[in-house]
C-alpha positions as CSV (number, residue, x, y, z in Angstrom):
1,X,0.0,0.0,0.0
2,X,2.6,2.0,0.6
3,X,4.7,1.7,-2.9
4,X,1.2,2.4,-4.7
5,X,0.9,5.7,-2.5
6,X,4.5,6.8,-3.0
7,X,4.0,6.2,-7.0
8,X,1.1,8.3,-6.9
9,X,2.9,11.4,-5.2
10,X,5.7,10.6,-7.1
11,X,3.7,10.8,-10.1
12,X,1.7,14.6,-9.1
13,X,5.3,15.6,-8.0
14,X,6.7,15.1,-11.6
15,X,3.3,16.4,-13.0
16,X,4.1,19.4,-11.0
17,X,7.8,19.5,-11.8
18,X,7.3,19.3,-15.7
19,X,4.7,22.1,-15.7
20,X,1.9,19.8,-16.1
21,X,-1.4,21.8,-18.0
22,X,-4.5,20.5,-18.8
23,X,-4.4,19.1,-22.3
24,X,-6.6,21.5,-25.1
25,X,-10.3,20.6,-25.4
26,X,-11.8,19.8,-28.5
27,X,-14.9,22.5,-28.9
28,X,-12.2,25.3,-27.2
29,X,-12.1,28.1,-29.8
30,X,-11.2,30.8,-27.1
31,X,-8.0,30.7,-27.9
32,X,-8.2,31.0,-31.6
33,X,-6.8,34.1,-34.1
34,X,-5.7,34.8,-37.2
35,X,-2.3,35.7,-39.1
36,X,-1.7,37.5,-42.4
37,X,1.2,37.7,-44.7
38,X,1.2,39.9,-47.9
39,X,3.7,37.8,-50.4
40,X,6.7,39.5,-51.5
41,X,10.0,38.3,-53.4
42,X,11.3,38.6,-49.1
43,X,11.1,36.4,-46.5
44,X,7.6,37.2,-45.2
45,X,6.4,36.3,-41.6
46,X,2.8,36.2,-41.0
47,X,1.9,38.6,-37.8
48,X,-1.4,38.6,-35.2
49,X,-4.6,40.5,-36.4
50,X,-2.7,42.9,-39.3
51,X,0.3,42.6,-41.3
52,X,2.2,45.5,-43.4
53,X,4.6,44.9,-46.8
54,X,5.7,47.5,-49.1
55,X,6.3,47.4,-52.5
56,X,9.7,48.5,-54.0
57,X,10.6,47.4,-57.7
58,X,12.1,43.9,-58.0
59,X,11.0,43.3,-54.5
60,X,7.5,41.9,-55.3
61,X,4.9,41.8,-57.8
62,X,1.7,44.6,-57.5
63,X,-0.9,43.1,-57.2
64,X,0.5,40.3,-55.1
65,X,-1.7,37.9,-52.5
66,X,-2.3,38.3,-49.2
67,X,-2.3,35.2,-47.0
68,X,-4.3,34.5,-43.8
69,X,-4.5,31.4,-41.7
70,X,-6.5,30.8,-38.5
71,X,-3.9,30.1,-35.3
72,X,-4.5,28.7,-31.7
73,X,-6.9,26.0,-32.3
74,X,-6.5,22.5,-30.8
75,X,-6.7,19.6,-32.5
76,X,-10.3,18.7,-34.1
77,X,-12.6,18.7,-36.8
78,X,-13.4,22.5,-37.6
79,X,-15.3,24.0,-40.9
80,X,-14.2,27.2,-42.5
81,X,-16.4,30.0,-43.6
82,X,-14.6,33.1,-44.8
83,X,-16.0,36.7,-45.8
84,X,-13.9,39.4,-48.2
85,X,-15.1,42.2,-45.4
86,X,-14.5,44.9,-47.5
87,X,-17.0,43.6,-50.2
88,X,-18.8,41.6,-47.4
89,X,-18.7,38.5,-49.9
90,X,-18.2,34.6,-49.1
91,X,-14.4,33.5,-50.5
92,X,-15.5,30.6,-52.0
93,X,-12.6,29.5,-52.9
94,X,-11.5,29.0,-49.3
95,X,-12.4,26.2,-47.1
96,X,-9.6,25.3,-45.3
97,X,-7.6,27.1,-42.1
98,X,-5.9,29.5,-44.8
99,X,-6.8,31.6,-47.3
100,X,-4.7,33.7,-50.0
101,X,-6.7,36.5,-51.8
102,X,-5.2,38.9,-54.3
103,X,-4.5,42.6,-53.2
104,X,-3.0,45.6,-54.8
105,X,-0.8,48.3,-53.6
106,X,-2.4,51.6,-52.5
107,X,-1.2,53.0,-56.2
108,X,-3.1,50.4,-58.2
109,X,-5.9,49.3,-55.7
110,X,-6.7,50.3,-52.0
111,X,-3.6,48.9,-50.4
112,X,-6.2,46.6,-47.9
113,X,-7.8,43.2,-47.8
114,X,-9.8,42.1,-44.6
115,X,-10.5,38.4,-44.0
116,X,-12.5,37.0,-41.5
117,X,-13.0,33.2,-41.0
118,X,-16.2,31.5,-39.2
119,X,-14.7,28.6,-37.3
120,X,-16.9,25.9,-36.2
121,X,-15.9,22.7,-34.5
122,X,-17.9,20.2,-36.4
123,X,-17.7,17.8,-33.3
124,X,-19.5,20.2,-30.6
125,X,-21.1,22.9,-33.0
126,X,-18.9,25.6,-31.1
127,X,-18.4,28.5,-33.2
128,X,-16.3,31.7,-33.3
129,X,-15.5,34.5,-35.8
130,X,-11.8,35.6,-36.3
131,X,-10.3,38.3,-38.3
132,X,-7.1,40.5,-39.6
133,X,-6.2,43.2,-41.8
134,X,-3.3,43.3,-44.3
135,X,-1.9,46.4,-46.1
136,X,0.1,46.7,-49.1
137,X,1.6,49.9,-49.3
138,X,3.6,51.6,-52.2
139,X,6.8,52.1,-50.9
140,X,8.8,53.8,-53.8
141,X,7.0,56.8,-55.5
């Protein structure tokens, strides 16, 4: 009786020691968010909620796309609804977790592109909207 007991603290005491949290739920959207990227000839890196990229000749192409994915979700079986916010029309051509849509710099086009996504978790019927702004901003005239 004693082993079994000693195994067991030993067991919370490594829990404890390794940092132990509770594993992600399944139907837990509260953590989910979304990234954007604008592609340029650069190494781009997607950022929280809005991204900036300029354009400069031979540094990317105008128009370009303008890449957004969903972040923070656990592992599950989600649907994806996304909306062009500026024209307030369904991206039908996205179903998935990201989404690329073209945009053009402020000089040829409005410089902006606003995604957002309606997430649902398929298994619990949770749902949650997300979204982020890119801008693609003439950087040379």
């Amino acid at each position: 009786m004693r082993i079994n007991a000693m195994i067991g603290l030993s067991a919370v005491a490594l829990a404890v020691a390794m940092g132990y949290a509770e594993p992600a739920r399944a139907g837990d959207l509260s953590n989910a968010g979304m990234e954007c990227y604008v592609d340029t000839f650069r190494f781009d890196i997607a950022t929280a909620d809005s991204c900036t990229s300029l354009w400069v000749p031979n540094g990317a192409h105008d128009p370009s796309v303008a890449v957004f994915s969903v972040t923070g979700l656990p592992a599950g079986n989600y649907s994806y609804v996304w909306r062009n916010l500026e024209t307030n029309a369904i991206v039908a051509s996205c179903i998935y977790s990201a989404c690329a849509v073209p945009i053009a710099t402020d000089r040829l086009g409005d410089g902006i592109a606003i995604l957002q996504a309606t997430i649902t978790d398929l298994d619990t019927g949770a749902t949650r909207q997300v979204q982020a702004t890119a801008y693609y901003l003439d950087g040379y005239t």
